[in-house]
C-alpha positions as a printed Julia matrix, in Angstrom:
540×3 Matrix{Float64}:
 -14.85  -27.7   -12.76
 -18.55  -28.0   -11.95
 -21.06  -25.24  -13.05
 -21.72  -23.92   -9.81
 -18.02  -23.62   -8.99
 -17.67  -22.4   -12.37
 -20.11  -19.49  -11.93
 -19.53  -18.97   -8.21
 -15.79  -17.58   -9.38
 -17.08  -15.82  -11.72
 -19.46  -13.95   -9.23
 -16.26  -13.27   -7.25
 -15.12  -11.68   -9.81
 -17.98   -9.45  -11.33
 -18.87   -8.56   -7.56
 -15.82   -6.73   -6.96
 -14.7    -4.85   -9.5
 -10.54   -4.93  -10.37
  -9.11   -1.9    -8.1
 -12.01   -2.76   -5.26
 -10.37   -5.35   -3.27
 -10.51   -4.37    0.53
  -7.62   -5.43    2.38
  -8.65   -3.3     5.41
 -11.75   -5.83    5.64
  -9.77   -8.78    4.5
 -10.29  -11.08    8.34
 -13.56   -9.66    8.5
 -14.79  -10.92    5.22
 -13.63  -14.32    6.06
 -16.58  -15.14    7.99
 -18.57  -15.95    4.38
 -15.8   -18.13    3.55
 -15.6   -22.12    3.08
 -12.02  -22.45    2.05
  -9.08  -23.51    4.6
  -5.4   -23.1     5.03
  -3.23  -26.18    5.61
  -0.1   -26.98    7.34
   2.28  -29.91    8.85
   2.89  -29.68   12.26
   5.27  -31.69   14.16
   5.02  -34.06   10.92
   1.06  -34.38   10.6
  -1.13  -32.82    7.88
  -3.13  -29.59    9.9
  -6.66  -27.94    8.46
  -7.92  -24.65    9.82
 -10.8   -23.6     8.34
 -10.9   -19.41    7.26
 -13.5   -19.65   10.3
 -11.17  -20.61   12.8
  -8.46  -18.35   10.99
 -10.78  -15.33   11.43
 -11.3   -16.27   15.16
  -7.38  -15.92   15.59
  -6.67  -12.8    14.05
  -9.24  -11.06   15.77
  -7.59  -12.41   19.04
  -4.05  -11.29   17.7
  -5.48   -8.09   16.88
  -6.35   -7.16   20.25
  -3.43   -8.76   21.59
  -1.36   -6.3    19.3
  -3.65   -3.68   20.28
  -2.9    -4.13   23.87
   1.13   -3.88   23.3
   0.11   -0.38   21.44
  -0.1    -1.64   18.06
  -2.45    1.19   16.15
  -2.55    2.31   12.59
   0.82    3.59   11.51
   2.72    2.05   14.12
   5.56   -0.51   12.67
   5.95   -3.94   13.64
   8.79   -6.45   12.77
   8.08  -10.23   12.18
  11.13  -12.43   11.98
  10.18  -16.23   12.08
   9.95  -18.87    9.89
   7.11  -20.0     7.46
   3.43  -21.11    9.92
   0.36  -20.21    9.82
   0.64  -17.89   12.74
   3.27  -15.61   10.91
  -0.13  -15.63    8.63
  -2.74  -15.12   11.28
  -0.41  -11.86   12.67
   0.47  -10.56    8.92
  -3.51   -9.99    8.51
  -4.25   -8.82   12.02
  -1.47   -6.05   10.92
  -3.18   -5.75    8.15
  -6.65   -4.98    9.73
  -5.52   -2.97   12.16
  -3.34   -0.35    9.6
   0.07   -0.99   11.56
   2.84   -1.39    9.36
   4.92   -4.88    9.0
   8.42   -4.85    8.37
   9.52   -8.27    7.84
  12.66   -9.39    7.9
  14.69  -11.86    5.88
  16.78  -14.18    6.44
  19.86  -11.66    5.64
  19.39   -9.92    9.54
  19.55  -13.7    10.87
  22.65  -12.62   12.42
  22.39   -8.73   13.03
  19.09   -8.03   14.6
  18.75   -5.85   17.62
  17.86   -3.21   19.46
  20.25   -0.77   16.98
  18.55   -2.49   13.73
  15.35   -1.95   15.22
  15.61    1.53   16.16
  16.59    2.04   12.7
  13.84    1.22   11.33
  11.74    1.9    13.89
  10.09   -0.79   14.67
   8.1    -0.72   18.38
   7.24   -4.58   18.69
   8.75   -7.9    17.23
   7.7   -10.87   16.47
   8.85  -13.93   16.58
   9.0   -17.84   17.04
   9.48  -19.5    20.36
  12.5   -20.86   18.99
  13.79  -17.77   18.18
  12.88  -15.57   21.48
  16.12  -16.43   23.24
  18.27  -14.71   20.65
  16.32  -11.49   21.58
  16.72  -11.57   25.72
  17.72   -8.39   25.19
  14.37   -7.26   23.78
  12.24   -9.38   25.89
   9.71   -6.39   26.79
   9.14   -5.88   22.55
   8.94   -9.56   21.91
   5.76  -10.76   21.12
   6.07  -14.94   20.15
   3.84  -16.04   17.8
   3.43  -19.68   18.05
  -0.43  -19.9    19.27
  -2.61  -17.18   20.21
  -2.27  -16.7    24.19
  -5.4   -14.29   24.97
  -3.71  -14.35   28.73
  -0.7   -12.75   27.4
   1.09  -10.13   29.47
   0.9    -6.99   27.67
   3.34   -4.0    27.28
   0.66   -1.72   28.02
   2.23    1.27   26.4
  -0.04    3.89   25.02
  -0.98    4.06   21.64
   1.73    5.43   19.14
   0.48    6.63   15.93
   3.38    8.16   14.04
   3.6    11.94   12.97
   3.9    11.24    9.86
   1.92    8.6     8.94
   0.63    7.85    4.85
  -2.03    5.09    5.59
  -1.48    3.43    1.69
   1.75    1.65    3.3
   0.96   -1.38    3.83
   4.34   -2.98    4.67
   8.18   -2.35    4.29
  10.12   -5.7     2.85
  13.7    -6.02    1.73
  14.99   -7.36   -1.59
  18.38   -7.57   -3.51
  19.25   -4.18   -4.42
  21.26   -3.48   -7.67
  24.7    -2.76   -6.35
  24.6    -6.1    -4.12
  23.19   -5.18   -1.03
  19.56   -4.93    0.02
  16.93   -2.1    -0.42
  14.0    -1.67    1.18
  10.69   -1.4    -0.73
   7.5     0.53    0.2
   4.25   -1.68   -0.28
   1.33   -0.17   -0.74
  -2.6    -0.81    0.25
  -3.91    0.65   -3.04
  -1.44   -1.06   -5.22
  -1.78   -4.46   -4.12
  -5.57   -3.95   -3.95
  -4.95   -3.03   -7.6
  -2.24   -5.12   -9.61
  -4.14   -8.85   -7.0
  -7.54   -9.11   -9.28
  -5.9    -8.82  -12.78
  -3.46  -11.56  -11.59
  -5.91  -13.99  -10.04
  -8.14  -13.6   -13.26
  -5.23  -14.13  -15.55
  -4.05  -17.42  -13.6
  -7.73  -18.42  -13.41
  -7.7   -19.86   -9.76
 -10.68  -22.11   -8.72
 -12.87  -22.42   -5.48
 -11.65  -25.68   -4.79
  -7.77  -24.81   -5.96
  -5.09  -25.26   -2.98
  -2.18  -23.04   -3.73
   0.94  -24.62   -1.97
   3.42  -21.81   -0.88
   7.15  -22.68    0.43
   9.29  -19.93    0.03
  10.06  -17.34    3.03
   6.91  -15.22    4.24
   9.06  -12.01    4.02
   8.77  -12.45    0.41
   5.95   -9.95   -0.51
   4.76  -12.38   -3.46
   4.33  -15.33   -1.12
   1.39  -13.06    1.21
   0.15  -11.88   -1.77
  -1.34  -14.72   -2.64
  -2.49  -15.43    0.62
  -4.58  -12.23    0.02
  -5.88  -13.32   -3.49
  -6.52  -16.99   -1.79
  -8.9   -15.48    1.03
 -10.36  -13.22   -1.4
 -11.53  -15.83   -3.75
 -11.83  -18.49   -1.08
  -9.48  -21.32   -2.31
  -7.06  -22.98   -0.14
  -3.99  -22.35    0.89
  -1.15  -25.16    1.83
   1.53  -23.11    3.61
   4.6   -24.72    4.86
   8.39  -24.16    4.75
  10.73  -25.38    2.13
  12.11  -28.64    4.49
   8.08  -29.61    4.31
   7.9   -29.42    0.58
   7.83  -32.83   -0.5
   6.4   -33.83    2.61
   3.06  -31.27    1.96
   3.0   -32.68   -2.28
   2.4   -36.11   -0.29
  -0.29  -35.58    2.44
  -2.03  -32.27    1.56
  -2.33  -32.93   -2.59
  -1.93  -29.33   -3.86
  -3.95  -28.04   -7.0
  -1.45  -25.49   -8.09
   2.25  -25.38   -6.99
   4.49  -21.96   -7.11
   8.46  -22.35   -6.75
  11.33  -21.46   -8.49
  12.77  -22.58  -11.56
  15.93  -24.35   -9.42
  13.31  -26.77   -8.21
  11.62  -27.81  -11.9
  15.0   -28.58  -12.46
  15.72  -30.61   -9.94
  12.75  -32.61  -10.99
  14.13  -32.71  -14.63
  17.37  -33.78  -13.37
  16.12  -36.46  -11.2
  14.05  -37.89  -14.22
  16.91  -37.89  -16.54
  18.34  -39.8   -13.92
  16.52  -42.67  -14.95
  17.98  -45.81  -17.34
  17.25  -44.84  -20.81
  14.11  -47.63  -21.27
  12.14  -45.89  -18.38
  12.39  -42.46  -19.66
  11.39  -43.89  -23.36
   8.71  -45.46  -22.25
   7.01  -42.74  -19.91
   7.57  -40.59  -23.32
   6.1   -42.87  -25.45
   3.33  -43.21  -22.75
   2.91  -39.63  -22.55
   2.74  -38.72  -26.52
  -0.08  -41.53  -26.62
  -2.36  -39.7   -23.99
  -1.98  -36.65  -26.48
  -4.52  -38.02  -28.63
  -7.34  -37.83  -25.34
  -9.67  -34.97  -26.29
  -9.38  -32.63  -23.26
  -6.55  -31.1   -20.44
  -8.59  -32.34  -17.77
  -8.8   -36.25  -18.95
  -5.22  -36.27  -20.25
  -4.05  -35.52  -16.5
  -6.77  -37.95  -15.36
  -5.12  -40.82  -17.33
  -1.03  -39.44  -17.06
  -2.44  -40.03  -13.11
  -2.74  -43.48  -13.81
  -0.19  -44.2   -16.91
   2.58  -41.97  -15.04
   1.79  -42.59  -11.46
   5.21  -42.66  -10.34
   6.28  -39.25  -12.0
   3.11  -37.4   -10.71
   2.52  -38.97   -7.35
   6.16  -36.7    -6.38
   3.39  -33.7    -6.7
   0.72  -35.65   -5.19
  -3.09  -36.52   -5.99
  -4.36  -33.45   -7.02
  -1.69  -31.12   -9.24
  -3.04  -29.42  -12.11
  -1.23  -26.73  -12.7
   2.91  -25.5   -11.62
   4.01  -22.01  -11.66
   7.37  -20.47  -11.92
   8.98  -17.0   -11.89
  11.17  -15.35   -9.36
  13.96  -16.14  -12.33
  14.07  -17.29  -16.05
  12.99  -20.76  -16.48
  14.56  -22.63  -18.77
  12.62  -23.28  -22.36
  13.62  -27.05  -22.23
  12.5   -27.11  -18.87
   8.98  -25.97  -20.03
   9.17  -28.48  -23.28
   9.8   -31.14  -20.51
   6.82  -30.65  -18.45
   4.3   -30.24  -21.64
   5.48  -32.88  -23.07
   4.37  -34.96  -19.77
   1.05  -33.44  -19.7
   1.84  -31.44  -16.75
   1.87  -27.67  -17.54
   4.49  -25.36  -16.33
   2.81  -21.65  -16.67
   5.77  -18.71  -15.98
   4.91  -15.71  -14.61
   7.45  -12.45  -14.93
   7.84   -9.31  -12.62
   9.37   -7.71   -9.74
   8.19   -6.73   -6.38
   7.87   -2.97   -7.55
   5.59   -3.67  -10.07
   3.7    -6.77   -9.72
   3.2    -9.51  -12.09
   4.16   -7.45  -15.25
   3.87  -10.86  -17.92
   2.35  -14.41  -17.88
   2.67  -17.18  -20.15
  -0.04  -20.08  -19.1
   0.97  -23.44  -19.52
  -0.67  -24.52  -22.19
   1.02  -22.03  -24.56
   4.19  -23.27  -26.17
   6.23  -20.47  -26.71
   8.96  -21.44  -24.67
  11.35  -18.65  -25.4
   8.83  -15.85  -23.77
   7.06  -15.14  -20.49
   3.82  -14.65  -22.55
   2.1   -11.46  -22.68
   1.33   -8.62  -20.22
  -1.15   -8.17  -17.91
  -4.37   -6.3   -19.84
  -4.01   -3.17  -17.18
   0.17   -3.29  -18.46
   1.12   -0.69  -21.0
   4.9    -1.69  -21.93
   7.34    0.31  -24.13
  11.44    0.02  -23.88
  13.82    2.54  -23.57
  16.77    3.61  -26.18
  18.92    1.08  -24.86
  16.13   -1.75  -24.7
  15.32   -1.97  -20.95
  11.78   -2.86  -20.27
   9.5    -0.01  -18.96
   6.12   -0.93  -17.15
   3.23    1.46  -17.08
   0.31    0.49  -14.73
  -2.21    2.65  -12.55
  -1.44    1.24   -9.39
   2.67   -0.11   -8.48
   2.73   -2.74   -5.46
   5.46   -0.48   -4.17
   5.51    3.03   -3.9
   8.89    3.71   -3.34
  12.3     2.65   -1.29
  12.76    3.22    1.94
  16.37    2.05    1.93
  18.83    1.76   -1.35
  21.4     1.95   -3.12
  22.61    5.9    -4.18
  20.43    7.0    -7.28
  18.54    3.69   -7.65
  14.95    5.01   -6.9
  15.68    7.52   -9.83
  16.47    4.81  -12.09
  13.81    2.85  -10.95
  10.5     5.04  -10.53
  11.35    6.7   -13.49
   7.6     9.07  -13.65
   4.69    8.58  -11.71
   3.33    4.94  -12.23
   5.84    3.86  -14.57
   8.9     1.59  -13.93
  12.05    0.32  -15.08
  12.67   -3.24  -14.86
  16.14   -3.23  -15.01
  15.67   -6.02  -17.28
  16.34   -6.05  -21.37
  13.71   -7.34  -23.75
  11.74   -7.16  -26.65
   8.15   -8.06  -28.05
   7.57  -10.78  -30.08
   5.89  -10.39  -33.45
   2.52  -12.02  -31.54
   2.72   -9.45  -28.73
   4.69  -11.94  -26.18
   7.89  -10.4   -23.85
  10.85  -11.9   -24.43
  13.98  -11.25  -21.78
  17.44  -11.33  -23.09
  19.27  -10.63  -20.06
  20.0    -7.85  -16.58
  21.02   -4.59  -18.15
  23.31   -4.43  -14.89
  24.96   -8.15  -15.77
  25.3    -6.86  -19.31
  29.27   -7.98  -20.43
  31.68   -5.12  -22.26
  34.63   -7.23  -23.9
  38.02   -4.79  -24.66
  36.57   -5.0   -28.27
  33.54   -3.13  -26.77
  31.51   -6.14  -28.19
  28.4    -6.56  -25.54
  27.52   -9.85  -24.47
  24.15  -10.77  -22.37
  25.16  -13.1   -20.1
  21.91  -14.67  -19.39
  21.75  -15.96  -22.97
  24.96  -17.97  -22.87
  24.09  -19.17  -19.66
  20.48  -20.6   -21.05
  22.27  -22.45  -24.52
  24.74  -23.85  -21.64
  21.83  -25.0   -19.16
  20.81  -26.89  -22.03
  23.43  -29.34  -21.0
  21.33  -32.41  -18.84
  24.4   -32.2   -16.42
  24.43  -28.84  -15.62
  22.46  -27.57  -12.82
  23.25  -23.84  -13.34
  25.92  -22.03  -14.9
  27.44  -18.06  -14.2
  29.38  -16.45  -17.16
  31.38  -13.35  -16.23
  34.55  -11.09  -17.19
  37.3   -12.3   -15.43
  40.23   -9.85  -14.16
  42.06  -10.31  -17.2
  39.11   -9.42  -19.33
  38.57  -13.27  -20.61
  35.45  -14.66  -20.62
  34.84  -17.24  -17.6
  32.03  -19.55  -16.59
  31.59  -21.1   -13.54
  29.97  -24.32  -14.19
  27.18  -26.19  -11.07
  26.9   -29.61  -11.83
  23.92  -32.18  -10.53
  26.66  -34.3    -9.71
  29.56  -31.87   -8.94
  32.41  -35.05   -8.43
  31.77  -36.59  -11.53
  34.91  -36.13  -13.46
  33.02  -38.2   -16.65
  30.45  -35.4   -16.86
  33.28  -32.81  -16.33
  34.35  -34.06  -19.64
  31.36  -34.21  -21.71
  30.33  -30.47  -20.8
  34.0   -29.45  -22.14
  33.17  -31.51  -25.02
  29.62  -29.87  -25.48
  31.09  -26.06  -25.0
  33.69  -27.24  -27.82
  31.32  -28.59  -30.07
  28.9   -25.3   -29.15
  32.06  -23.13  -29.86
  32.07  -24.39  -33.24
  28.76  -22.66  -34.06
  29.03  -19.6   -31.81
  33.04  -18.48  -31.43
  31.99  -16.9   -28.1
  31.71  -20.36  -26.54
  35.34  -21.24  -27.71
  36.63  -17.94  -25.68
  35.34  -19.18  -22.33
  37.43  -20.33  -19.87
  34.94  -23.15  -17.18
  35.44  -23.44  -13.82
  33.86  -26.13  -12.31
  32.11  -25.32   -8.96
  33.04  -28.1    -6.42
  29.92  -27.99   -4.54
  25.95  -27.53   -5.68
  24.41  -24.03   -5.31
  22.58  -23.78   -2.27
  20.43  -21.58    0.38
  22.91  -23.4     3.27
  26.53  -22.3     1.43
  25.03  -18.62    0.42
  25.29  -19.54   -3.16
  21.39  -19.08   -3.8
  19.38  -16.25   -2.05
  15.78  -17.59    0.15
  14.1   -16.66   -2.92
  16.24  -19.55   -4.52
  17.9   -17.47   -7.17
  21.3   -17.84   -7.56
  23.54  -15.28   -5.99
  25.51  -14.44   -9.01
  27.48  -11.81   -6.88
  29.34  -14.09   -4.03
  29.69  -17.02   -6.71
  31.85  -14.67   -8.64
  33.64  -13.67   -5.21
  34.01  -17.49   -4.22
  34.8   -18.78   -7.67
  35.77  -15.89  -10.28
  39.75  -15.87   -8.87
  40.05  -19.73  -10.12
């Protein structure tokens, strides 16, 4: 990184103090910006300029303002990943109006009833999508291109009764007993837990951030925020583009979930033996080059065909959403490519990050500097910040808020853990997945599932109580046919069960299919749906 680029961050940074970022005067601020958001459309490589992305919002703005759109007032976006579901998200953002976006999960349920319900006075949509809501067609609003002739609903303005202008946004994630809650975002919160993030990451002006997963998922727009803020570009796309946008748009920094590091680590194992020796032996020998930045430079060249997947520019990947697996992280260090993990939850924010050059493999690194951590009796993590991204639930489960906002500004993760003896947070496991055998020995699931993920030929693995109360494991295979590989996991659990007698208790069940978004076996966020695996598996 240059000097000026260097010390023009770090002017972003001392110029707005942590806690000041504006998100009312996000699109207006844009017109001091150089950076650019990027897309594929209809296969080709697309640059807008923050310019021509300011220009747009302030025409959806006042096309939103013309259907009645005003502070307060709640509008639902249900559409796949563009950069117009972008361009509307921050002209509701200008204008105060509350978005309530909608996941995947109401593909198949959304209308007139669900939005009454959560009242919700305009939707939008995709062209593609407008002739599932006929019904609705005076509260559709399509968002495909910015129409300044558009017909407009002409209602008057509807500012809510009760109306508490810190909520930014209503989203919906997995809630605890299965089904889905309904979270609370709010302005001052996000304005507060964005800076500490960005610093800790240490984005660049000339970074491009390449974003796949669903737009309803908070984290995904809010690091569009932190991108316009700081003025680095964005690559936004859907996941059927990813490999496509690694190719022609050369991301700087790439965010997914640990299901798709695997893949990668799958697919190079895949390899005969003599190929993967020899990048290895390759990759030990660039060790030796005195800095990060010329290492990569010469991997580029000595590993072209391994990097070129993540195209000309990658620097840095980024996982979370999940636990990563710590030979997943050894993998991608040891080919000079550094796989940072970042831990938290949509109430909270980023609560932990461990950057990719640090080796601890068994943590997710230390907490934030405005994180105060402490655990409770029975070990589940409690976060402590001035500012939560979410303020509350709108929608859950009976008595989860109370478990969840436990006091004013502090947390529970749901999650068990424990600090390190060099201040690094280390997960064991769900306190809600946590296994009671007849004995009343406890069990964390997540930690038998990590020793068996070990396994090369095992894409992902669920361990659970059967009805009987026997142990069971429902084994994902990379190649799920293979009755070879079948054999050599029983073999490995065998050997493993000679060490740990758990391992010898479990009965596997082989899954006869990968997990996937398309057979409801992983969630849009690409975590595994440990729930309806157990329902379609656990009876085997």
């Amino acid at each position: 990184m240059s000097q000026d680029t260097s010390s023009s961050l770090a002017s972003a940074y001392s110029n707005q103090s942590e806690g000041s970022l504006d998100l009312g005067n996000l699109v207006s601020n844009l017109r001091h910006s150089q950076g650019a958001i990027h897309t594929i459309e209809n296969g080709i490589g697309i640059r807008r300029s923050y310019q021509e992305l300011r220009r747009h919002c302030t025409a959806a703005i006042e096309i939103l303002r013309g259907w009645g759109v005003a502070p307060g007032v709640r509008v639902g976006i249900f559409a796949p990943n563009s950069y117009y579901w972008l361009v509307y998200d921050l002209a509701l953002l200008e204008i105060g109006a509350v978005s309530v976006a909608f996941t995947d999960d109401f593909k198949e349920s959304l209308d007139d009833n669900i939005l009454k319900k959560y009242q919700v006075r305009v939707l939008l949509t995709a062209k593609d999508f407008r002739a599932r809501f006929s019904n609705l067609a005076t509260r559709v609003i399509t968002i495909d291109d910015i129409n300044p002739n558009l017909s407009l609903l002409s209602l008057p303005s509807l500012a809510p009764s009760q109306f508490d202008p810190d909520t930014l946004g209503h989203v919906f994630s997995s809630g605890s007993s299965g089904g889905l809650k309904g979270l609370i975002i709010s302005r001052r919160g996000v304005a507060g837990t964005l800076p500490p993030l960005l610093r800790t990451v240490g984005f660049r002006h000339n970074d491009r951030l390449l974003l796949f997963l669903p737009m309803s998922n908070f984290q995904q727009r809010f690091l569009c925020y932190g991108a316009l803020w700081l003025d680095f570009d964005i690559i936004l796309v859907d996941a059927a583009q990813l490999f496509k946008a690694m190719e022609q748009l050369h991301p700087t920094i790439l965010l997914a979930p640990p299901i798709f590091y695997q893949m990668v680590h799958a697919e190079f194992h895949k390899q005969s033996r003599w190929k993967k020796s020899a990048q290895m032996a390759v990759a030990a020998l660039l060790t030796l080059a005195p800095s990060q930045t010329l290492r990569q430079a010469l991997a580029r060249r000595a590993m072209s065909g391994f990097y070129r997947q993540f195209g000309k520019r990658i620097r840095l990947l980024v996982t979370g959403m999940a636990p990563v697996r710590p030979e997943i992280g050894r993998f991608f260090h040891r080919m000079l490519l550094p796989l940072a993990e970042a831990y938290g939850m949509v109430e909270a924010g980023v609560i932990a990050y461990r950057p990719g050059t640090l080796r601890d493999f068994t943590s997710v690194g230390k907490p934030l500097r405005d994180i105060r951590l402490s655990f409770s009796s029975d070990g589940e993590i409690l976060v402590a910040r001035k500012h939560t991204v979410a303020s509350g639930y709108f929608q859950c489960a009976e008595g989860e808020a109370q478990k969840t906002f436990v006091a004013p500004g502090v947390i529970a993760t749901g999650d068990i853990g424990t600090l390190n003896e060099k201040g690094r947070l280390v997960l064991l496991g769900r306190k809600k997945e946590i296994i009671v055998t007849p004995s009343g020995h406890k069990i964390h699931p997540e930690i038998m599932e990590r020793e068996l993920d070990a396994h090369p030929e095992i894409s992902n693995s669920v361990v659970f109580l059967g009805q009987t109360s026997d142990l069971r494991c429902i084994v994902s295979l990379i190649n799920p046919g293979d009755e070879e590989a079948k054999l050599r996991v029983r073999r490995f659990i065998n050997e493993h069960g000679k060490i740990r007698k758990l391992f010898s208790l479990v009965t596997v069940i082989f899954a006869e299919s990968p997990f996937t978004r398309e057979n409801g076996m992983l969630r849009p966020s690409m975590k595994i749906d440990r729930k309806r695996i157990i329902e379609r598996y656990g009876a085997a």
